[in-house]
Backbone as numpy.savetxt, mean C-alpha at the origin, in Angstrom:
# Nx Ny Nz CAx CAy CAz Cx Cy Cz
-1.76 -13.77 5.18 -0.37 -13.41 5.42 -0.23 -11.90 5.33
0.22 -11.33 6.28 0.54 -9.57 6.33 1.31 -9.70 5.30
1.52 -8.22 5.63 2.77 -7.65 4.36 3.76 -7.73 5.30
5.05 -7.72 4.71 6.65 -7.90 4.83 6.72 -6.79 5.01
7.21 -6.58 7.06 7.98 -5.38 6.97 9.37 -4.77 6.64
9.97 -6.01 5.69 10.92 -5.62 5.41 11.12 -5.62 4.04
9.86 -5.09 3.42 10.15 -5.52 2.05 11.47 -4.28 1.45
11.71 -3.84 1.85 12.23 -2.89 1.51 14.03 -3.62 1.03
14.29 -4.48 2.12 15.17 -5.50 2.07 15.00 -6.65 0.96
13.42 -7.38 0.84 13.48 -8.54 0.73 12.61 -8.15 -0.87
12.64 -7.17 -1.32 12.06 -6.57 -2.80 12.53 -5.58 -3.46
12.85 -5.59 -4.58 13.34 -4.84 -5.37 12.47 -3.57 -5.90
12.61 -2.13 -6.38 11.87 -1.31 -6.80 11.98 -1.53 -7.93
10.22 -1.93 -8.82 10.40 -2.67 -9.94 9.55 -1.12 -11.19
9.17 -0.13 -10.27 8.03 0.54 -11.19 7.61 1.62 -10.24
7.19 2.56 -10.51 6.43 3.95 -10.07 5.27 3.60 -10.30
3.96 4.62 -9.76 2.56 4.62 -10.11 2.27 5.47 -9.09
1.90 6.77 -9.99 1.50 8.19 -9.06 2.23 8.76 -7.95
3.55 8.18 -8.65 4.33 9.09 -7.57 4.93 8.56 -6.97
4.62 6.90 -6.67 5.67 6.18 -5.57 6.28 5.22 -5.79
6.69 4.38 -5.25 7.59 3.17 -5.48 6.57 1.82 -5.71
6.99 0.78 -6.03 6.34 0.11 -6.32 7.55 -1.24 -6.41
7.22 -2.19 -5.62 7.81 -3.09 -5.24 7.73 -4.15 -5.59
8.62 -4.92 -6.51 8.18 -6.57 -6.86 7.78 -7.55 -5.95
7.65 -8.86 -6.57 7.49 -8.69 -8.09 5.85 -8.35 -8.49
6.04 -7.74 -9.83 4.49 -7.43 -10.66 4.62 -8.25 -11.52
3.64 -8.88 -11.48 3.03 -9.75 -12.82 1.55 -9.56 -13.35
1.06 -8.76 -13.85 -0.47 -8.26 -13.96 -1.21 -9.18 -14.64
-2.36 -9.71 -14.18 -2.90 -9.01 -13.15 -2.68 -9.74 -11.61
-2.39 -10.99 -11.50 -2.43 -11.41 -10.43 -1.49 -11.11 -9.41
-0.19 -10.53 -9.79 0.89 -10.07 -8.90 0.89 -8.52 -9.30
0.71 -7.53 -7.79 0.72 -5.91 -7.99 1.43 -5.45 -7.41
2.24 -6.09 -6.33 3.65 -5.81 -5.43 2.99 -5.03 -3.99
4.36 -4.33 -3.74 3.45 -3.79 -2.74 3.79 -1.86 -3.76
2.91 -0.87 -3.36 3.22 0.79 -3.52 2.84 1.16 -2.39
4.24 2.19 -2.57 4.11 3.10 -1.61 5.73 2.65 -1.16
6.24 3.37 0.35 7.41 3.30 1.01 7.13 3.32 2.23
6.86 5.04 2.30 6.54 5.44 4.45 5.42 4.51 4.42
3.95 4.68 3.57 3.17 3.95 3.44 3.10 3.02 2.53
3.19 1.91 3.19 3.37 0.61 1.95 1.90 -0.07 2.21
1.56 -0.39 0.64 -0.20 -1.63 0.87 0.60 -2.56 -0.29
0.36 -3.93 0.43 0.49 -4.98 -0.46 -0.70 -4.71 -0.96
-0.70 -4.72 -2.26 -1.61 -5.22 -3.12 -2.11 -6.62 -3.91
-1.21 -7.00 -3.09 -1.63 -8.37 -3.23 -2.47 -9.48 -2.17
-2.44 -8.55 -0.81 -3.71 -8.89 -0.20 -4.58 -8.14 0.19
-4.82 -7.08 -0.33 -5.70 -6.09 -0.11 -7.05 -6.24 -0.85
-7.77 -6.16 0.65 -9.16 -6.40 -0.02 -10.24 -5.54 -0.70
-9.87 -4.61 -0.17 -10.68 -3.18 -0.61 -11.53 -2.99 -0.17
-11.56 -3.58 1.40 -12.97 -2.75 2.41 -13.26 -1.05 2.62
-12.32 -0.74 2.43 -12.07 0.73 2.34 -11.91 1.74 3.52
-11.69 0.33 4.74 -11.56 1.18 6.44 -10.19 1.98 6.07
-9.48 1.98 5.38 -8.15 2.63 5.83 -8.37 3.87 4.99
-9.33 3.96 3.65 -9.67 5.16 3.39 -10.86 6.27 4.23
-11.53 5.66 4.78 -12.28 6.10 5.92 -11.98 6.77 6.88
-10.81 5.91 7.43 -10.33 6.63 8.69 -9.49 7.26 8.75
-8.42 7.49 7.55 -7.38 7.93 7.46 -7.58 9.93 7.69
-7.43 10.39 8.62 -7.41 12.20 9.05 -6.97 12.84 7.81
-5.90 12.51 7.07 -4.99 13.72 6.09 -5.56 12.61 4.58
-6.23 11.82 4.35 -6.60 11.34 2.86 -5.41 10.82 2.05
-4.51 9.94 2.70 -3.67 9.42 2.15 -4.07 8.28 0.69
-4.56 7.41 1.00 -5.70 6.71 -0.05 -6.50 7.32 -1.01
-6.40 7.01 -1.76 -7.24 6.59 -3.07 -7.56 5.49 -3.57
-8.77 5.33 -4.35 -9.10 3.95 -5.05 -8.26 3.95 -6.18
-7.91 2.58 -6.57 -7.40 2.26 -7.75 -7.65 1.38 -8.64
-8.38 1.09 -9.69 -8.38 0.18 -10.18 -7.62 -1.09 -10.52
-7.77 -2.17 -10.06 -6.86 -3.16 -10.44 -7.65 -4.53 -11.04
-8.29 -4.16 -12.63 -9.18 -5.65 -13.16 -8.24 -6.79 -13.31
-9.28 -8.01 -12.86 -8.75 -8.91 -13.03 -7.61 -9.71 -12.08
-7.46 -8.45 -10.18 -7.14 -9.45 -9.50 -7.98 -10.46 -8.81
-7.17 -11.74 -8.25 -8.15 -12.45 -7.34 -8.70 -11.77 -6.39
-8.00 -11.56 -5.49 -8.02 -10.39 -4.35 -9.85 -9.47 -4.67
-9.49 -8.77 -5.06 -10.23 -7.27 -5.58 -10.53 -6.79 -6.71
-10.74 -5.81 -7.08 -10.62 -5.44 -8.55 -10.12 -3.67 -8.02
-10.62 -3.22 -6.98 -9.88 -2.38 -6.44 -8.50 -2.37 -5.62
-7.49 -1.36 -5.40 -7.13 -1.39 -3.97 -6.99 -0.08 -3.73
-6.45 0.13 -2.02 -6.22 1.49 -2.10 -5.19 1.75 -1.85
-4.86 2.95 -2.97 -3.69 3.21 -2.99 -2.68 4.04 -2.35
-1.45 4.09 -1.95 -1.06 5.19 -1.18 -0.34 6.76 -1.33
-1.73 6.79 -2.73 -1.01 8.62 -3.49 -0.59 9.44 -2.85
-1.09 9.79 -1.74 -0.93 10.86 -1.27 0.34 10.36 -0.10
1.12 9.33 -0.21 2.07 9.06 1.40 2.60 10.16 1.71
2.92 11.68 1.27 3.76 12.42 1.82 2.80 13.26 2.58
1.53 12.98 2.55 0.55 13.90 3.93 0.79 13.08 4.88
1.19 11.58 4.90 0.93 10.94 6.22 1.42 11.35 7.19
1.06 11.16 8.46 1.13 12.08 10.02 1.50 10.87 10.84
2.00 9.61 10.36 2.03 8.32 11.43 1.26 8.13 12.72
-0.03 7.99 11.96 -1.12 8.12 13.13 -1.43 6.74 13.67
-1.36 5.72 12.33 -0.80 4.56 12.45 -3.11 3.76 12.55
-3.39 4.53 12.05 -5.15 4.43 12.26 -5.28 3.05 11.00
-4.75 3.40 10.04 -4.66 2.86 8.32 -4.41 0.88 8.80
-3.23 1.25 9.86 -2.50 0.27 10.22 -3.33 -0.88 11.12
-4.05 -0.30 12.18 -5.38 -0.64 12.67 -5.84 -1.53 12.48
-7.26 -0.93 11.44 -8.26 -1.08 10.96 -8.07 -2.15 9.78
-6.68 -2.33 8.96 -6.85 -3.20 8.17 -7.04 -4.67 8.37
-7.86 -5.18 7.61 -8.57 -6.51 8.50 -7.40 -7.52 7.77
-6.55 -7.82 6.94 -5.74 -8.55 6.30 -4.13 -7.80 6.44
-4.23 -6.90 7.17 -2.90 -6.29 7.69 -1.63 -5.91 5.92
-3.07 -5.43 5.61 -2.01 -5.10 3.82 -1.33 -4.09 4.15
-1.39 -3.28 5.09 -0.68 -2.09 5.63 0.66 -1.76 6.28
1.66 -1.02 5.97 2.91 -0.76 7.08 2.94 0.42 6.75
3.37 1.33 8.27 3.40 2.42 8.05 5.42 2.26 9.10
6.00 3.26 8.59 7.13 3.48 9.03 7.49 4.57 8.94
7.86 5.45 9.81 8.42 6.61 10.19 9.63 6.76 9.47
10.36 5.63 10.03 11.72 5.72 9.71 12.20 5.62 7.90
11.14 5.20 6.96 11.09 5.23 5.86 10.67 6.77 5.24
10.05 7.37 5.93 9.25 8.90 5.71 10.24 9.75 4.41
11.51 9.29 4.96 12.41 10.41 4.05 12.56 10.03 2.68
12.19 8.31 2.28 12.90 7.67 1.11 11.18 8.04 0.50
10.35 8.51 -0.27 9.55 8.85 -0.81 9.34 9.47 -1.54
């Protein structure tokens, strides 16, 4: 199941982490919401192949530790969303579609 492009509607901002939003619900470890805004990764289906840190031009991603999900024990995270360039590459490459990128969100960050 992708991520909800409307979580923004359909989730509440429950928590920060390095800077960004962070979207219910969290229940640790098995529920991590989605982080981020312009760039949102569910973390709750993110697998941690690491194509979207790879390909990403401006290094939006970072690894993050997350022990003890089913999922991963990593994900990546979206520290850096205010370099993003909506290149839309991140968006791509993700093989479980944990990714949304939105322009139109760019300003709420």
């Amino acid at each position: 199941m992708a991520i909800d492009p409307q979580f923004e509607t359909n989730r509440e901002t429950v928590d920060e982490h390095n800077g960004h939003a962070v979207w219910g619900p969290v229940e640790e470890p098995e529920k991590l919401g989605i982080h981020g805004t312009h760039v949102a990764v569910d973390f709750d289906i993110c697998l941690a192949d690491g194509a979207c840190l790879e390909d990403c031009p401006v290094d939006v991603f970072e690894w993050v530790d997350t022990p003890g999900h089913p999922e991963s024990e990593l994900k990546a995270d979206p520290a850096n969303e205010a370099q993003c360039i909506d290149c839309m590459l991140c968006v791509d490459v993700c093989p479980v579609d944990a990714i949304d990128v939105d322009p139109g969100r760019a300003g709420r960050t």
